[in-house]
N, C-alpha and C positions, 0 to 999 in steps of 0.2 A: 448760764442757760437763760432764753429769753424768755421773757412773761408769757404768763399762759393769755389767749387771745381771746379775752372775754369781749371785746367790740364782736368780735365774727360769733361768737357763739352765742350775744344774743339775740343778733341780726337773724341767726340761723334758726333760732329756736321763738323768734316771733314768725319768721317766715313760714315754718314748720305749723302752727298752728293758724297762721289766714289758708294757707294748700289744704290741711286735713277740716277747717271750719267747713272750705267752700267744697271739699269731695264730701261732706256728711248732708252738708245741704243741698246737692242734690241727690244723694241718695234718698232724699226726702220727701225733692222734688218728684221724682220716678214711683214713691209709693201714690202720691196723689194723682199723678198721671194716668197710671195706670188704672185706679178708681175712677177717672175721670170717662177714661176708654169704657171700663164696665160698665157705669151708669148709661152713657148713650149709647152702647150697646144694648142694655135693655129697655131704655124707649122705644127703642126703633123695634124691638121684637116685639113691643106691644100689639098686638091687633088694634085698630080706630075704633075710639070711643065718639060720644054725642060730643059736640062742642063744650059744653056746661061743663061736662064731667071732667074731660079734660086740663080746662082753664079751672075746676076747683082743686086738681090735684099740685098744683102749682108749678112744679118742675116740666115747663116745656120742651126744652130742646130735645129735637127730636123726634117728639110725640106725633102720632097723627090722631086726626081729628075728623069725622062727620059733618060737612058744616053745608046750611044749607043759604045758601048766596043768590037771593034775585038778582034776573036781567046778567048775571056775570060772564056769558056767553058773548053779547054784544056792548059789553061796557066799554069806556072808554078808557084808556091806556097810555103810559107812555114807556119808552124803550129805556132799557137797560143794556149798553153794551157789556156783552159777555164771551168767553168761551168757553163752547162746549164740546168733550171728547174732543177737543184742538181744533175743534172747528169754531173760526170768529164770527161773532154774529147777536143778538141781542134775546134779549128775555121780557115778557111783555107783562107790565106791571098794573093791575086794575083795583079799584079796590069794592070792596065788598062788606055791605051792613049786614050781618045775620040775622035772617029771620028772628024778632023778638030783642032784637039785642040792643043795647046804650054806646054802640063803640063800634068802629068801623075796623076793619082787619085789610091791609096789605098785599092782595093776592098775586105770588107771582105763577102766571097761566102756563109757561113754557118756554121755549127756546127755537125762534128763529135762526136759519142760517143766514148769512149778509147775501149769499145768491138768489135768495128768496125776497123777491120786492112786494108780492101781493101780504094784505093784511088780513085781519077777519073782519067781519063787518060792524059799526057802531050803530046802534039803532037802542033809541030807550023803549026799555020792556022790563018787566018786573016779574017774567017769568022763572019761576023755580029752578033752582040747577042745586044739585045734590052732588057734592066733592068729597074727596080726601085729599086733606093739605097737609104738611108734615109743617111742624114750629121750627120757626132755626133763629136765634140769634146774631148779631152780628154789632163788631165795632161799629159808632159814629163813622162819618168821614173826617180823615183832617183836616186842616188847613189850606196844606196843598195839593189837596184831591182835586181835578179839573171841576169846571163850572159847568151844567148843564147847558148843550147847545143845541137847538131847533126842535126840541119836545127829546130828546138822548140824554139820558143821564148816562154818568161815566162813575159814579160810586151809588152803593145802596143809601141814600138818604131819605130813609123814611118821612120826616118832615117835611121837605121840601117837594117829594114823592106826592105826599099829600095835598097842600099848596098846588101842585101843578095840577090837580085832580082835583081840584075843588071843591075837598071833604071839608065840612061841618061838623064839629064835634069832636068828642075823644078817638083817639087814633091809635091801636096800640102799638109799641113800639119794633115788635118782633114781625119777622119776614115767614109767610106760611107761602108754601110752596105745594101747589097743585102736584099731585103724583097720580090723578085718574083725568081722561079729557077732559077739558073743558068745552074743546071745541073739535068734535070727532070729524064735524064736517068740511074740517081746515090741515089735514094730517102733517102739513110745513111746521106746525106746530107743536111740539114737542115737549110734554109735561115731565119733568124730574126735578129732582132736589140734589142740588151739590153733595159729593162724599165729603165725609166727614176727614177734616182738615188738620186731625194730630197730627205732630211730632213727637216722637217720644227719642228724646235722643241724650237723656238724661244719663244714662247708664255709662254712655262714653265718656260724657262730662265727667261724671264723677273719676272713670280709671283715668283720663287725665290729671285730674288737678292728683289724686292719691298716687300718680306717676310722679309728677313734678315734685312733690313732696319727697319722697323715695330716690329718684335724682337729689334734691338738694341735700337730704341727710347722707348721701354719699357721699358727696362733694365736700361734706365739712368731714368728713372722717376721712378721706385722702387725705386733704389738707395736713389735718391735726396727724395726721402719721407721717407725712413726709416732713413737717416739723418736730417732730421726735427727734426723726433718722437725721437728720439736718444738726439736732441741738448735742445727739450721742457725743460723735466725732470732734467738736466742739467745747465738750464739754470734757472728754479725757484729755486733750492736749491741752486745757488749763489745768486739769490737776498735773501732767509731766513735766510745765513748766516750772508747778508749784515747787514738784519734788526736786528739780531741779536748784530753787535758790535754795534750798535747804542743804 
């Protein structure tokens, strides 16, 4: 009878626990996920708070917020190429010092379409504008995010957003997004906030990898039994031979 096949059966019982390590992590994955979903699910159900309140509660994304933004009507801007509802076209980024405030904020005003060439108008004024912006987060750009060309950015880079807008001072680093007009008297212009950008695709991950596992402990139990049946046959015609020189 041949050795019993401890190479394959440790291979099998290391592989056996990276398959059930990586389906438990993400079923671990998918409890956070879904917290994740709840939590900015109920930001967003929040009703708009004052600016202050908001930024004291610390957990932005999401949130909207009160804020009241001189001149931001006629401020000066530069494009964000974007698509919206699959229509290409850009999103107009100004920024905004809050009444009272040590920090400038990021405002993005809405959503041009590319067939739309008129703009709003820039004129400095320090006139009052009273919004509701929603906080949203977002990755840096990478490396090989294109360069901005003739006042178009092609990624949200806050910092250099700023830089082209010749803000002074602390800048904070999150994208608020106008969800009431800014400029009712421009309707080409288009106030909303991106939907919110989960995947939650966790749940499939894990019945894979806990599949693959369940395939491989199959496959070694075929194995290990066809090597039986293999060693039976084998193993009674050494003992007939045996009986034989006897």
């Amino acid at each position: 009878m041949k050795r019993f096949p401890w190479i394959l059966t440790v291979l099998t019982v290391l592989g056996l626990i990276l398959l059930i390590g990586l389906g438990v992590w993400q079923v671990e994955r998918l409890k956070w996920k879904e917290g994740l979903i709840a939590a900015a699910d109920a930001a967003a159900a929040k009703p708009p708070a004052p600016l202050e309140q908001v930024l004291a509660e610390g957990d932005l994304e999401f949130r909207k917020a009160l804020i009241v933004c001189p001149g931001l009507a006629s401020a000066p801007f530069v494009e964000l190429q974007s698509i919206h509802d699959g229509e290409a076209g850009v999103r107009l980024i100004s920024a905004c010092k809050p009444a009272g405030a040590d920090f400038t904020l990021l405002v993005d005003r809405g959503f041009v379409g590319d067939g739309v060439t008129a703009r709003p108008r820039v004129l400095e004024t320090t006139l009052p504008l009273v919004m509701v912006g929603e906080f949203r987060t977002f990755d840096k750009p990478g490396a090989m995010s294109p360069a901005p060309r003739d006042g178009r950015f092609y990624a949200r880079d806050t910092a250099a957003m700023a830089r082209a807008l010749n803000v002074s001072g602390p800048v904070r680093p999150e994208a608020v997004f106008a969800i009431t007009a800014v400029n009712p008297e421009f309707p080409a212009l288009r106030p909303s906030a991106p939907p919110a950008a989960f995947s939650n695709n966790h749940f499939g991950y894990a019945l894979t990898w806990f599949g693959l596992a369940i395939a491989l402990a199959g496959f070694y139990v075929a194995l290990l039994r066809r090597r039986i049946k293999k060693d039976g046959p084998q193993a009674a015609a050494h003992r007939v031979r045996g009986d034989r020189k006897d």
